[in-house]
C-alpha positions as CSV (number, residue, x, y, z in Angstrom):
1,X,136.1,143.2,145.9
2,X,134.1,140.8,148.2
3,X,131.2,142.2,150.5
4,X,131.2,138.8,152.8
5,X,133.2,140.4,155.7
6,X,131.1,143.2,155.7
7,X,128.0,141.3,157.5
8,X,127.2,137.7,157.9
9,X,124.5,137.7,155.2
10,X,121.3,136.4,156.2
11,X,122.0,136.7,159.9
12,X,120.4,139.7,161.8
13,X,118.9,138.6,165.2
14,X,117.0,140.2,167.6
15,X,118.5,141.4,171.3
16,X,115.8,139.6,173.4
17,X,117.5,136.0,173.7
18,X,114.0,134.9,172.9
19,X,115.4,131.8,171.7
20,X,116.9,131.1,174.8
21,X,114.0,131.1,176.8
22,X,110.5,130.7,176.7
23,X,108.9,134.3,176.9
24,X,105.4,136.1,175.5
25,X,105.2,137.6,172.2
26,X,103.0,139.9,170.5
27,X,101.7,138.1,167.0
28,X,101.1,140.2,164.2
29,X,97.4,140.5,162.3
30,X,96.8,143.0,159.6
31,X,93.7,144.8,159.7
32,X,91.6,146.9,157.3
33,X,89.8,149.9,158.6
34,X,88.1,152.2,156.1
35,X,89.7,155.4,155.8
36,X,86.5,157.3,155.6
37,X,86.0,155.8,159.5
38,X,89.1,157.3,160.7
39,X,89.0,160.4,162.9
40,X,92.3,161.6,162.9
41,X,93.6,164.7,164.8
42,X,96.7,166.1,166.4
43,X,97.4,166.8,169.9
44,X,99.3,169.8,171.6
45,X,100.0,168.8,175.4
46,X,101.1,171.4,178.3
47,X,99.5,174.2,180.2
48,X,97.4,174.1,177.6
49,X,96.5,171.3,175.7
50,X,94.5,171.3,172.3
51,X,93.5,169.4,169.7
52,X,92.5,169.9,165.9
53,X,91.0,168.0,163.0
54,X,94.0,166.7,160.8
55,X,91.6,166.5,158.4
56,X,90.7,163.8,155.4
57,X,91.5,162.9,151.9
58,X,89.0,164.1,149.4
59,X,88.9,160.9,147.8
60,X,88.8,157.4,148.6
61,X,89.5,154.3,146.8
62,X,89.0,150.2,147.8
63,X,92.2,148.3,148.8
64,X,93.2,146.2,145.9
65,X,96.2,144.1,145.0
66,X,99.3,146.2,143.6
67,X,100.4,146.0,140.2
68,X,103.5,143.2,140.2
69,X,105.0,142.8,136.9
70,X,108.1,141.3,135.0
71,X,110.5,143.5,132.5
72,X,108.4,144.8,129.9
73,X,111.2,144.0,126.3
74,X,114.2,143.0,128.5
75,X,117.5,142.7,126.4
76,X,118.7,139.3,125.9
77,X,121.4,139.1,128.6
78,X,124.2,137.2,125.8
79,X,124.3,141.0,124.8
80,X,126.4,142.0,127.4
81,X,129.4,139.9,127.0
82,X,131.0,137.5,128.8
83,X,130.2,137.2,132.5
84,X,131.6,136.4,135.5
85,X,130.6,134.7,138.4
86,X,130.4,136.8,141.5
87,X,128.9,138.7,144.5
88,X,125.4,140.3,143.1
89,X,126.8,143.0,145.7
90,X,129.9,143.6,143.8
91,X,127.8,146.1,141.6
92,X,124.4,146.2,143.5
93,X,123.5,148.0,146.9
94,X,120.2,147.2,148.9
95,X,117.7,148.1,151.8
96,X,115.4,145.3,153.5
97,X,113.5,144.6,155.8
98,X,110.1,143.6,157.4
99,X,106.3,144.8,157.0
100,X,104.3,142.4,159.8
101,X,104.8,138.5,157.9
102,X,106.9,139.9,154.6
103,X,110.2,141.1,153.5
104,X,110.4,144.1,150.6
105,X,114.0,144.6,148.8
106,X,115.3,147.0,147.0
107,X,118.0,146.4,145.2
108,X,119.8,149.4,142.8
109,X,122.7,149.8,140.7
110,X,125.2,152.9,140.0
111,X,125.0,152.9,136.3
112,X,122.2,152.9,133.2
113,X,123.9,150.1,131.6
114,X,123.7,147.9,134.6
115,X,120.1,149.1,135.4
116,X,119.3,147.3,131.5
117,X,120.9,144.2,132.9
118,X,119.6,144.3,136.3
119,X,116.2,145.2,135.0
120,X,116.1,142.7,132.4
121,X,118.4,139.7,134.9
122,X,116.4,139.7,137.9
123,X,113.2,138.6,137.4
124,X,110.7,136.9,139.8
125,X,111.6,133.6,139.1
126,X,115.4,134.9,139.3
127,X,114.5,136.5,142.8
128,X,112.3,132.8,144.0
129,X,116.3,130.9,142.6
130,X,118.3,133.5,144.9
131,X,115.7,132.6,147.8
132,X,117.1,129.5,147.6
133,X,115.9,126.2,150.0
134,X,113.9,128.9,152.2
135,X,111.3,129.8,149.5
136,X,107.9,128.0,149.8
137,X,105.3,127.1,147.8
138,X,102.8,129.4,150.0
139,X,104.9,132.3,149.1
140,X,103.5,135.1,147.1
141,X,106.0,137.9,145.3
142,X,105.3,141.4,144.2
143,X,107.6,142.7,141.7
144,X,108.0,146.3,140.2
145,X,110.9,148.5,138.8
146,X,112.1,151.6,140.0
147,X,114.0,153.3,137.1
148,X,114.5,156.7,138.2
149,X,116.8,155.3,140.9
150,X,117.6,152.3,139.1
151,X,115.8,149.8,141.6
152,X,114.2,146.4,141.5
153,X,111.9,146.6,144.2
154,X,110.7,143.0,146.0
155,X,107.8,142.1,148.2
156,X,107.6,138.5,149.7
157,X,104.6,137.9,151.6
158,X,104.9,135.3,154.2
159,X,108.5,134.5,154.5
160,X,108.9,135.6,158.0
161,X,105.4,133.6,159.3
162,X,103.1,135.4,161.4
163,X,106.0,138.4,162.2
164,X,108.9,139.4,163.8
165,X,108.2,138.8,167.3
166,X,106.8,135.1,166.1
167,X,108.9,134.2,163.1
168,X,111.3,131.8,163.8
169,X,113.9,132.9,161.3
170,X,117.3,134.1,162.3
171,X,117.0,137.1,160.5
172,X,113.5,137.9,162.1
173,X,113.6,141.6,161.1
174,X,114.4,141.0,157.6
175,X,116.8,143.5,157.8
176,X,119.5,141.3,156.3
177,X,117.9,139.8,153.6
178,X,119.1,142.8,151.2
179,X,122.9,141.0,152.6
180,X,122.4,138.0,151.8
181,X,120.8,138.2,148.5
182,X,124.4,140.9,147.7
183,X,126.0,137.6,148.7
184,X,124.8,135.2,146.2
185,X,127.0,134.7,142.9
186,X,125.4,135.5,140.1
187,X,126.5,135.5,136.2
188,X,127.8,139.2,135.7
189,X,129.0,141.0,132.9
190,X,132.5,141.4,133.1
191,X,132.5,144.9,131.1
192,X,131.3,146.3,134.7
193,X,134.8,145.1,136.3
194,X,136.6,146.9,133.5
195,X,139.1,149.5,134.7
């Protein structure tokens, strides 16, 4: 099975021609506003509109960095037999896509056994090697496992610049990054071809 007809990986562009043409965008800056100095409420319009309190979390805590980690005992990947090289999508699924100047991936497998490989294969420095020639030095990652639903779950801050509407990347959204990582050959077991 090959995914590669199934999108051209890597390639998701916007519908504005806004390479084409010199044209205003909106740049994207992140903001922190304390939660405690929110006032949120909801809003019922008509004949007779109303509003009410939505009310606010008992508790509050500081914004801090999220825990990132690598595979705590991964199994040495030789255990699995002998690989072959193909498609990371021939076994993998994944969702992408953009949050302001970064891309998150997820990227899940069908089976326990492949979870243990996937878990234990794609590390951060795996992940920065599958990036290829577009990772940067600048670049930060967040890494963290899923393994109720059998995910690796990606963060990498700054790869699309200041945003969508200003990144200068084809795939501005992000939204086929999850594609084009599918696409890249990696070492596979080749029990998880077996008939």
């Amino acid at each position: 099975m090959v995914n590669g007809m199934q999108h051209f990986a890597g390639a998701c562009c916007t519908n504005d021609n806004r390479t084409m043409m010199p044209m205003t965008y909106l740049a994207y800056y992140p903001g922190i506003v304390a939660q405690n100095q929110l006032h949120e409420q909801v809003h019922f319009l008509g004949s007779n509109p109303r509003s009410f309190d939505a009310g606010h979390p008992s508790k509050y805590e500081d914004l801090a960095p999220r825990r990132s980690y690598e595979t705590e005992q991964p199994i040495d990947l030789a255990s699995f037999g002998p690989t072959v090289d193909k498609p990371l999508g021939d076994i993998a699924l994944a969702r992408s896509g953009d949050k302001g100047g970064n891309v998150n991936i997820g990227i899940f497998v069908e089976t326990n056994e492949q979870w243990e490989w996937l878990r234990s294969f794609l590390s951060s420095s795996r992940m920065q090697e599958l990036v290829g020639e577009d990772w940067q030095p600048d670049f930060w990652m967040e890494r963290v496992e899923m393994p109720l639903i059998r995910a690796v779950h990606f963060v990498i801050y700054g790869i699309l610049g200041r945003g969508v509407s200003s990144s200068s990347r084809l795939d501005a959204l992000g939204k086929a990054f999850g594609e084009y990582i599918r696409d890249r050959h990696v070492p596979i077991p080749a029990r998880f071809f077996a008939a």
